[in-house]
N, C-alpha and C positions, 0 to 999 in steps of 0.2 A: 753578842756580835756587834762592834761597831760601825756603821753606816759609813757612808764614804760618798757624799755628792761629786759626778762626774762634772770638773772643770773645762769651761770653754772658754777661749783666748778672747772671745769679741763679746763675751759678757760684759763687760767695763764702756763699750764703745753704744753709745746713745739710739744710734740708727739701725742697729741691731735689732732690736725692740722696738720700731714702728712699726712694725707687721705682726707682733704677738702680744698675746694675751698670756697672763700670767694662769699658771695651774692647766690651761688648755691646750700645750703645746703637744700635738700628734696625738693625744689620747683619746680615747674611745667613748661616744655618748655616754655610756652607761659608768664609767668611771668619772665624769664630770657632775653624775647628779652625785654619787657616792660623796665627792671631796664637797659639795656643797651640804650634803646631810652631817656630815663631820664638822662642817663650820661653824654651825650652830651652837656647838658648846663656845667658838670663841666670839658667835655675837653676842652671846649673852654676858659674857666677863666683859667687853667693849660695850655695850649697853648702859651699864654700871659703871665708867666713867665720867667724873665730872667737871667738869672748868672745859679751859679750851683747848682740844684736841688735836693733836698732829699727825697725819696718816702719811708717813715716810716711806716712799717709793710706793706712790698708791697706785702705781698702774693705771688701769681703764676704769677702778672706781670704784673693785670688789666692797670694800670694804668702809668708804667713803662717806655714808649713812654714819658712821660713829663719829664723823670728826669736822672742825669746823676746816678744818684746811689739809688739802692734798700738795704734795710733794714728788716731782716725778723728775726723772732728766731724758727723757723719750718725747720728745713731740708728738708723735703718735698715740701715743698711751691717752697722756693728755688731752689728745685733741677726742679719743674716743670718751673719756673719764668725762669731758664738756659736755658734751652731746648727750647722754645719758644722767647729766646731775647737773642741770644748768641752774640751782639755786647755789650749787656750791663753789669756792675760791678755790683757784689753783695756782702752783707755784713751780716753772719751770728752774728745778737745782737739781745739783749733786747731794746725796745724801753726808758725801765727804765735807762738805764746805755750803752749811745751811744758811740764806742769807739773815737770819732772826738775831734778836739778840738774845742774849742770856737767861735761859726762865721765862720764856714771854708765854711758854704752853705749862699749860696742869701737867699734861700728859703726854706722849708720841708714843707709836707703835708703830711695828714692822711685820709683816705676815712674808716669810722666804725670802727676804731681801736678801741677807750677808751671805748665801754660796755665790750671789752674783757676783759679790764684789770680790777683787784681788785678794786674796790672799791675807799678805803681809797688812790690807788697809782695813782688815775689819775691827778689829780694836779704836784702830782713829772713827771709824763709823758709827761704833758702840759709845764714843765718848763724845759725839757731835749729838747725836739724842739725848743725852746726858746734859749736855751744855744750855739744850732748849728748853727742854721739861725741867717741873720738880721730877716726874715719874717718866721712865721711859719703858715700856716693855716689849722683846724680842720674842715672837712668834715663830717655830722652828716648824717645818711641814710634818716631821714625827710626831709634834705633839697631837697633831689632829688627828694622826693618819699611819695605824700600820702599815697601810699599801706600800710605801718605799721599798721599806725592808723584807716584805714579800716577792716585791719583783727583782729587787739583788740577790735574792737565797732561789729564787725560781731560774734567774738566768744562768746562773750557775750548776743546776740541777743537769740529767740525764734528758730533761724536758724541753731545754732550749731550743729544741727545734721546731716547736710548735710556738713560734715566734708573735705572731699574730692574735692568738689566744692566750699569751701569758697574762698581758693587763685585766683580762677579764678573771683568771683565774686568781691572781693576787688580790684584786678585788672582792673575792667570792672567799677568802680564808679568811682578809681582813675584818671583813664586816663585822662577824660575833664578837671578835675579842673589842674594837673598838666602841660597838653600843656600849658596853660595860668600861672600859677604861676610862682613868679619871683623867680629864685635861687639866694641863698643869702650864702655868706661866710663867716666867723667869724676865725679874728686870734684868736690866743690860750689865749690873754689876753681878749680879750675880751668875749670867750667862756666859762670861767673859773666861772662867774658868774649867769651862765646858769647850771652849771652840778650840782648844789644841787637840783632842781627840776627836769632835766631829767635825770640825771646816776646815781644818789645817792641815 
């Protein structure tokens, strides 16, 4: 079955996102330690990064320990991402149009960035990490995390009406198969042939 992230128009629009937090939007404590127990397989492949690292669209910070430099276009993000990692550099851009030059990072990553972005510009986005990095790699929320694809096969079910109990419930199937699943990375070239069936 393929997955289908729901599009929102003011995703694109900056001031959107000074009031959220990425991964915590409307969900349920107990589902926030889950996607944090899940991360763990991607801090450890970021871990094992070397040279100087770029954390594209890093939000409030999540993941901001791997990298020397964060990238946000949300004032808010960043203003929360300062506050909590005050030895680290930040960099108010568009992930569209990064002010760097050419190569100047080892590496850049993205953890759920491109359903944010338009559509038609995730390509241009996947080749601006490309442009910076020798390495860039795109971090998809599937690869962390059955939960998606349990709460779209849930919401679709006879069970939908027990609206308020689905995320827990999708949470509760996810869990066993993802301790065992292998997490899997895709740099941005190789990802790029993947986003007409899952972001487009």
């Amino acid at each position: 079955m393929k997955f289908r992230y729901g599009w929102n128009s003011r995703y694109p629009e900056p001031d959107y996102w000074d009031t959220r937090t990425p991964l915590y939007i409307g969900t349920p404590k107990f589902f926030q330690l889950y996607q944090d127990l899940n991360a763990k397989k991607l801090r450890v492949f970021l871990k094992g990064l070397n040279g100087k690292i770029l954390d594209a669209g890093c939000g409030d910070g999540r993941f901001i320990e791997y990298a020397d430099l964060g990238v946000d276009f949300s004032k808010g993000m960043l203003k929360r991402a300062k506050s909590r990692h005050k030895t680290k550099a930040f960099v108010r851009a568009s992930i569209l149009s990064l002010p760097f030059r050419n190569k100047i990072f080892s590496a850049s990553f993205t953890m759920a960035i491109l359903l944010h972005i338009e559509p038609e510009k995730r390509k241009n986005a996947l080749k601006e990490l490309d442009r910076v990095a020798d390495n860039s790699y795109n971090f998809l929320s599937e690869d962390l995390t059955l939960a998606p694809l349990m709460l779209a096969l849930l919401r679709k079910s006879p069970f939908k009406y027990l609206s308020q109990a689905i995320p827990y419930i999708a949470v509760f199937l996810a869990f066993p198969f993802d301790r065992v699943k292998k997490f899997e990375t895709d740099s941005s070239n190789s990802v790029l042939e993947k986003l007409s069936y899952k972001y487009m």
